[in-house]
FIKOLTI-545300 format. One line per field, with one value per residue (C-alpha): residue number from 1; residue in three letters; x, y, z. Coordinates in nm, 3 decimals. Layout:
residues N
resi <- NUM;...
resn <- ALA;...
east <- X;...
north <- Y;...
up <- Z;...
This chain:
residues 269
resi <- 1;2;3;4;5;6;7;8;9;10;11;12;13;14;15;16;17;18;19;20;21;22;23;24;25;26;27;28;29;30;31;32;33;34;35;36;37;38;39;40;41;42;43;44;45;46;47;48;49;50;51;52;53;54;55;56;57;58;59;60;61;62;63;64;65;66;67;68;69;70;71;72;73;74;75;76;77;78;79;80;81;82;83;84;85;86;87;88;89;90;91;92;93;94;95;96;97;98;99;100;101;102;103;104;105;106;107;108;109;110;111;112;113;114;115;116;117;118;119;120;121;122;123;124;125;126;127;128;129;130;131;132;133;134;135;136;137;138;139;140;141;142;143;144;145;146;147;148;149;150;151;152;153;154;155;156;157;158;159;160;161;162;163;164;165;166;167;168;169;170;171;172;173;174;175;176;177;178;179;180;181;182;183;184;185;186;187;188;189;190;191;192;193;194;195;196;197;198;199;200;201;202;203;204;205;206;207;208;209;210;211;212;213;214;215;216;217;218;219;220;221;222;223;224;225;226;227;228;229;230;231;232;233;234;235;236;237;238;239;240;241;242;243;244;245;246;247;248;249;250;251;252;253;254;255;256;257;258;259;260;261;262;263;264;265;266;267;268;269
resn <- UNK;UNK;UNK;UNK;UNK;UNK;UNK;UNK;UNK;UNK;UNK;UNK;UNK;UNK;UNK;UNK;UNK;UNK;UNK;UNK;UNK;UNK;UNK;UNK;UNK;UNK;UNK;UNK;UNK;UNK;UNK;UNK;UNK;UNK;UNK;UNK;UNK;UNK;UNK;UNK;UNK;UNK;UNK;UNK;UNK;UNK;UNK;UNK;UNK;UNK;UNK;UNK;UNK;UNK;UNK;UNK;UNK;UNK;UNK;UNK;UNK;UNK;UNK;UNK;UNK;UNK;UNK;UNK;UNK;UNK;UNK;UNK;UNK;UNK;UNK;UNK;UNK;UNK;UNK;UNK;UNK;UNK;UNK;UNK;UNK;UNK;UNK;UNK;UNK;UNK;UNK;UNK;UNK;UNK;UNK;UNK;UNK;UNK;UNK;UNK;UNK;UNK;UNK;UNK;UNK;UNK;UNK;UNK;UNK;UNK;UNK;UNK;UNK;UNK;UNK;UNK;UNK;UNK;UNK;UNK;UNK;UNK;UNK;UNK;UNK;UNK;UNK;UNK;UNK;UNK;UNK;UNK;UNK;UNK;UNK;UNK;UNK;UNK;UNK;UNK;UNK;UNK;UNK;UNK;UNK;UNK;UNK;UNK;UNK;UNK;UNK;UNK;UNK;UNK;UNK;UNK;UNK;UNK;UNK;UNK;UNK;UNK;UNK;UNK;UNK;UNK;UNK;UNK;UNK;UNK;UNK;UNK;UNK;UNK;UNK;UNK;UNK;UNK;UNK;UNK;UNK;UNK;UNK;UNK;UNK;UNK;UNK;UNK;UNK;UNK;UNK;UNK;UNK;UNK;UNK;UNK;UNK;UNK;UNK;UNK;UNK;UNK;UNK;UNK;UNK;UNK;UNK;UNK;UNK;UNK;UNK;UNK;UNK;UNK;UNK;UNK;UNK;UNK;UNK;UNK;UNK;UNK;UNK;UNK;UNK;UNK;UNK;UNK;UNK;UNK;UNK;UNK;UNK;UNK;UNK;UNK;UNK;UNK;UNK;UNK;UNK;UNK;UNK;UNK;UNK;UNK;UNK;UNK;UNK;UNK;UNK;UNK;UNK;UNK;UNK;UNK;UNK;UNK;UNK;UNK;UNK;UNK;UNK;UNK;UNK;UNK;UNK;UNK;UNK
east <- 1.949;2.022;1.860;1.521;1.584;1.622;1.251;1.064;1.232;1.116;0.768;0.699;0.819;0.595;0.262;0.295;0.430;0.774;0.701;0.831;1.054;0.789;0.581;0.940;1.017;0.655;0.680;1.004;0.876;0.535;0.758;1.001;0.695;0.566;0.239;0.266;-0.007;-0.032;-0.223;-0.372;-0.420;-0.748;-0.585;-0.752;-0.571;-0.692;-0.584;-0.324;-0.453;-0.618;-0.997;-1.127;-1.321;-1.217;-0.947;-0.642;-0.777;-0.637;-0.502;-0.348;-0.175;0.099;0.418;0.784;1.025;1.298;1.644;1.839;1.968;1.661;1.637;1.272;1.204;0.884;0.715;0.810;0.448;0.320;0.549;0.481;0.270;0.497;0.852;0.716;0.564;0.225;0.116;0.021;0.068;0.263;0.378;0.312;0.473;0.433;0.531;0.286;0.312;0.196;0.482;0.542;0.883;1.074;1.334;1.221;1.388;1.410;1.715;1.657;1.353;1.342;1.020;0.928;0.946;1.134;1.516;1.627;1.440;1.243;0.949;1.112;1.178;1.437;1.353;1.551;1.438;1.417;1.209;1.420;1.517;1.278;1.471;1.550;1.510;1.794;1.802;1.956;2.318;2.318;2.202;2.145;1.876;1.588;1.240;1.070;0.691;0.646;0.780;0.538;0.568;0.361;0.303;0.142;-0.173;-0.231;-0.599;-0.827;-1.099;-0.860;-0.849;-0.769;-0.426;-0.134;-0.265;-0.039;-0.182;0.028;0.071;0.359;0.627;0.472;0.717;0.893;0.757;0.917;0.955;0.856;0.521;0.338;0.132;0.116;0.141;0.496;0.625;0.584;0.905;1.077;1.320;1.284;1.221;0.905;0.789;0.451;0.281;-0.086;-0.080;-0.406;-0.356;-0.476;-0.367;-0.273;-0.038;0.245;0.565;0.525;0.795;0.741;0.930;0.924;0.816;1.006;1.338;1.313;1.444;1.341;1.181;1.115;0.885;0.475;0.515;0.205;-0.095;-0.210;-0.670;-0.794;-1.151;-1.317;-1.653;-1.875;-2.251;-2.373;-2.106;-1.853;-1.558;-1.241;-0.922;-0.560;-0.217;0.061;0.384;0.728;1.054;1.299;1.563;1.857;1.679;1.661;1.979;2.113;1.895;1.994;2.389;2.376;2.554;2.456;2.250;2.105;1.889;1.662;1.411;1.006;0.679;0.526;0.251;0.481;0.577;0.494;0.203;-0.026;-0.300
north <- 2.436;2.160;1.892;2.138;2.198;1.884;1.804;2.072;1.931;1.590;1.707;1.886;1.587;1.393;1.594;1.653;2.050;1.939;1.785;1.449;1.328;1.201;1.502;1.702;1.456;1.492;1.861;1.852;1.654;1.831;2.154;1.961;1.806;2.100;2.039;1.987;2.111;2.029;2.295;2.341;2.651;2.701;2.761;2.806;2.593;2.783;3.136;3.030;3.257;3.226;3.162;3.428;3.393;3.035;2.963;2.675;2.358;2.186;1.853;1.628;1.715;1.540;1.570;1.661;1.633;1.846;1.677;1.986;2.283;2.309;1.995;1.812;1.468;1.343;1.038;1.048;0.972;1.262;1.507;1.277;1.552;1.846;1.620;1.499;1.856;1.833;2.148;2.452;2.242;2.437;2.333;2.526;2.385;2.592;2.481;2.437;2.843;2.865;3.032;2.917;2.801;3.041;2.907;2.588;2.337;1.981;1.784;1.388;1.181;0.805;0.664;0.329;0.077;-0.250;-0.194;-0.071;0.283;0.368;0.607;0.919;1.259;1.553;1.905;2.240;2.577;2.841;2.696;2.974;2.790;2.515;2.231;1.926;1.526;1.297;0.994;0.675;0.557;0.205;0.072;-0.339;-0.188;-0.433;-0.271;-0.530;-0.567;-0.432;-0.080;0.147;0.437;0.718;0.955;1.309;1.331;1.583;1.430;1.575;1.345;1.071;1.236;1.627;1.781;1.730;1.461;1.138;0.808;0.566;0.182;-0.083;-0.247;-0.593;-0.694;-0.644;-0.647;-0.908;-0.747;-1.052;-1.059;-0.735;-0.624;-0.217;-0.039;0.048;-0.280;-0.501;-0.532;-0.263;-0.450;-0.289;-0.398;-0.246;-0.253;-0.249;-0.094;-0.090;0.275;0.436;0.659;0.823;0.936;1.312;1.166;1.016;1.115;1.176;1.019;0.728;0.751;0.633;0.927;0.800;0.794;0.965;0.716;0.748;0.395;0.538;0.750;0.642;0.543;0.355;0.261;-0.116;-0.132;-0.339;-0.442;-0.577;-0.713;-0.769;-0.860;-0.484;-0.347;-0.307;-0.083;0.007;0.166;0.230;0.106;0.253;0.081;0.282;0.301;0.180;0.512;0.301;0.290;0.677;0.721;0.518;0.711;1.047;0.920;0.833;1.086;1.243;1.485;1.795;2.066;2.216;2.521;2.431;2.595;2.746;2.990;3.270;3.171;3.404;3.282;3.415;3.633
up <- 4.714;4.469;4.625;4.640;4.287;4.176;4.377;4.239;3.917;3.994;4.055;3.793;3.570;3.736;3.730;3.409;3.396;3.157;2.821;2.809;2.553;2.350;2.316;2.242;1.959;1.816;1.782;1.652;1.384;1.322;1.238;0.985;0.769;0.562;0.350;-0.020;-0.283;-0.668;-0.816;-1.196;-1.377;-1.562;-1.912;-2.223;-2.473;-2.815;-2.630;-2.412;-2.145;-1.841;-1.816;-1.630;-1.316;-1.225;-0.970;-0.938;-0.903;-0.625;-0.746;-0.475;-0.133;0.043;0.315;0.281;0.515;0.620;0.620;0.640;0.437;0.288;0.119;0.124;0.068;-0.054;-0.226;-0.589;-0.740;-0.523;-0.749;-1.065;-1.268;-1.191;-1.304;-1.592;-1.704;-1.704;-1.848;-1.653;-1.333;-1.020;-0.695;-0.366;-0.038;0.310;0.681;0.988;1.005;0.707;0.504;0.154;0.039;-0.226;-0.449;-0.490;-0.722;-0.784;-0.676;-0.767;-0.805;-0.910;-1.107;-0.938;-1.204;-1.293;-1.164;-0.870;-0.820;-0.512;-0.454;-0.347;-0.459;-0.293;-0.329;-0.200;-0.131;0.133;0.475;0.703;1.033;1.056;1.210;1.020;1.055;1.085;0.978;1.161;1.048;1.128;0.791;0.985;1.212;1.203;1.348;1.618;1.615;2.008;1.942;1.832;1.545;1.480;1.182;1.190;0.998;0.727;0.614;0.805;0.653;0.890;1.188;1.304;1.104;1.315;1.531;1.537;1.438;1.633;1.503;1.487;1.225;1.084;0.874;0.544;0.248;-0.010;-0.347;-0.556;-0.339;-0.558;-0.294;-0.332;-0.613;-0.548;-0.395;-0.732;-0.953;-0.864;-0.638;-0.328;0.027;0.194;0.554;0.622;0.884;1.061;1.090;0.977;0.630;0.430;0.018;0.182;0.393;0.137;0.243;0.574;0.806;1.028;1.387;1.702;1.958;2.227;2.085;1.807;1.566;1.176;1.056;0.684;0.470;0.350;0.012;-0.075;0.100;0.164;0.220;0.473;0.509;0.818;0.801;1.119;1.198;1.225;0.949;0.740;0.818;0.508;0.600;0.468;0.598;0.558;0.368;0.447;0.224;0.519;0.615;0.523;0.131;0.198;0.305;0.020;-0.221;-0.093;-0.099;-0.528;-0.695;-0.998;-0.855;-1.038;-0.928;-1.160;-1.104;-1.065;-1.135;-0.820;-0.763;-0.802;-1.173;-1.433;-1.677;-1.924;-1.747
C-alpha cells in the first residue's frame, strides 16, 4: 500500500496534478500583499463641506505587505501625503478578496533624506487571518546574479494584476552613486534589479519563488530605454531596500502608533 501510494504520489507530482513549491510560495505571497489606495475628498475650502455630485479622486496606488499581527509594510513616499496631513486625504487598503482593513493606524515611517533613513513605512490594522511574510535572519546574505526573483504585479497597465514579473539581482547600489530618487544621500545600500515595474507596484516584496526567501521591498524605480532600427521601447526597473535594512528598520525602537484617515472617517457632508 505504501509503495502504491507513494507512485500515485510520484505521478501526480510529475504530471503536474500537486502544485509545486513554487506556485505554493507565489500564492502565499499574492494573499499577504494587500493593495493600497490614496484617495482625495472633493472639499470646498470656503464651506468646508463636500462638493456635491463629485466623487474621491483616486490619487496613487501601491503594495503592503503582511509581516504578521497585522502589521503592513510599505514604501514610505507611497504614504507621504497621508503622514504629513495633506488635507482631506484618506487611506483605503483591502486584500486580494477584496475586504478593507479596519483599525488602521500608523506605526513608524522614515522620510528618505540625508542621514540614515530608508524608504519604508509600517502600518497595523485588522486583515483577519491572512498569512504573513517572513523575513530572512541571516543579515550577511549576499543575493547572486543566477537566482531569479519575482514580484506580483498590481499595474495592470504592466501586465494582468497578480501575475509575477520574474527578473534577477544585479548588484548593489552604492549610496554615493545618486542613481534613484531614493538611493542619493541618504546612506543606504540599494540593490537593483531588472524586474519590470511599474509606479503601482512600490512596496511590493521581492522573493525568490522557489525557496521562498525575501530579497527586499520596491522602493524606487530605475528607466531604461532601448533604441532599435524599427523602435524605441521605455521601461522601469525595480530597486529593492535589502530585508536585512527592513529588518533593521522594523527592530528601532521608539515606535508609536497613531490612528489614520480612512474612508470610514467622519467628514463634513
Amino acid at each position: 500500500m505504501t509503495l502504491r501510494f507513494l507512485f500515485l504520489l510520484f505521478s501526480f507530482s510529475a504530471y503536474g496534478f500537486l502544485p509545486s513549491q513554487d506556485s505554493l510560495n507565489i500564492e502565499r505571497f499574492k494573499k499577504a500583499s494587500l493593495k493600497i489606495e490614496i484617495y482625495k475628498r472633493p472639499i470646498n475650502e470656503k464651506t468646508k463641506r463636500r462638493e456635491f455630485g463629485l466623487r474621491d479622486t483616486l490619487v496613487s496606488r501601491a503594495v503592503a505587505v503582511h509581516l504578521g499581527e497585522g502589521y503592513l509594510l510599505t514604501a514610505y513616499h507611497v504614504m507621504k501625503s497621508i503622514v504629513e496631513g495633506e488635507r482631506h486625504h484618506y487611506v483605503k487598503i483591502t486584500d486580494n478578496n477584496g475586504n478593507v482593513v479596519s483599525d488602521l493606524g500608523l506605526s513608524r515611517c522614515e522620510m528618505p533624506k540625508k542621514g540614515k533613513e530608508v524608504d519604508l513605512c509600517l502600518l497595523k490594522g485588522n486583515v483577519g487571518d491572512l498569512p504573513k511574510i517572513e523575513l530572512p535572519k541571516d543579515l550577511a546574505f549576499m543575493p547572486k546574479n543566477t537566482t531569479s526573483y519575482v514580484l506580483i504585479n498590481q499595474n495592470d497597465s504592466l501586465d494582468k494584476m497578480g501575475a509575477t514579473i520574474e527578473g534577477n539581482f544585479v548588484r548593489v547600489v552604492d549610496p554615493s552613486s545618486g542613481s534613484g530618487v531614493y538611493s542619493a544621500n541618504n546612506g543606504v545600500q540599494l540593490y537593483r534589479t531588472n524586474l519590470k515595474t511599474a509606479k503601482a507596484n512600490s512596496g511590493s516584496v521581492v522573493f525568490n519563488p522557489v525557496t521562498g526567501r525575501v530579497l527586499g521591498i520596491t522602493t524606487n524605480a530605475i528607466k531604461r530605454t532601448r533604441t532599435t532600427a524599427s523602435k524605441k521601447e521605455t521601461w522601469l526597473e525595480a530597486e529593492v531596500i535589502p530585508s536585512h535594512t527592513v529588518r533593521r528598520f522594523l527592530n528601532t525602537p521608539g515606535w508609536k502608533t497613531q490612528k489614520l484617515k480612512t474612508s470610514q472617517t467622519t467628514y463634513a457632508k
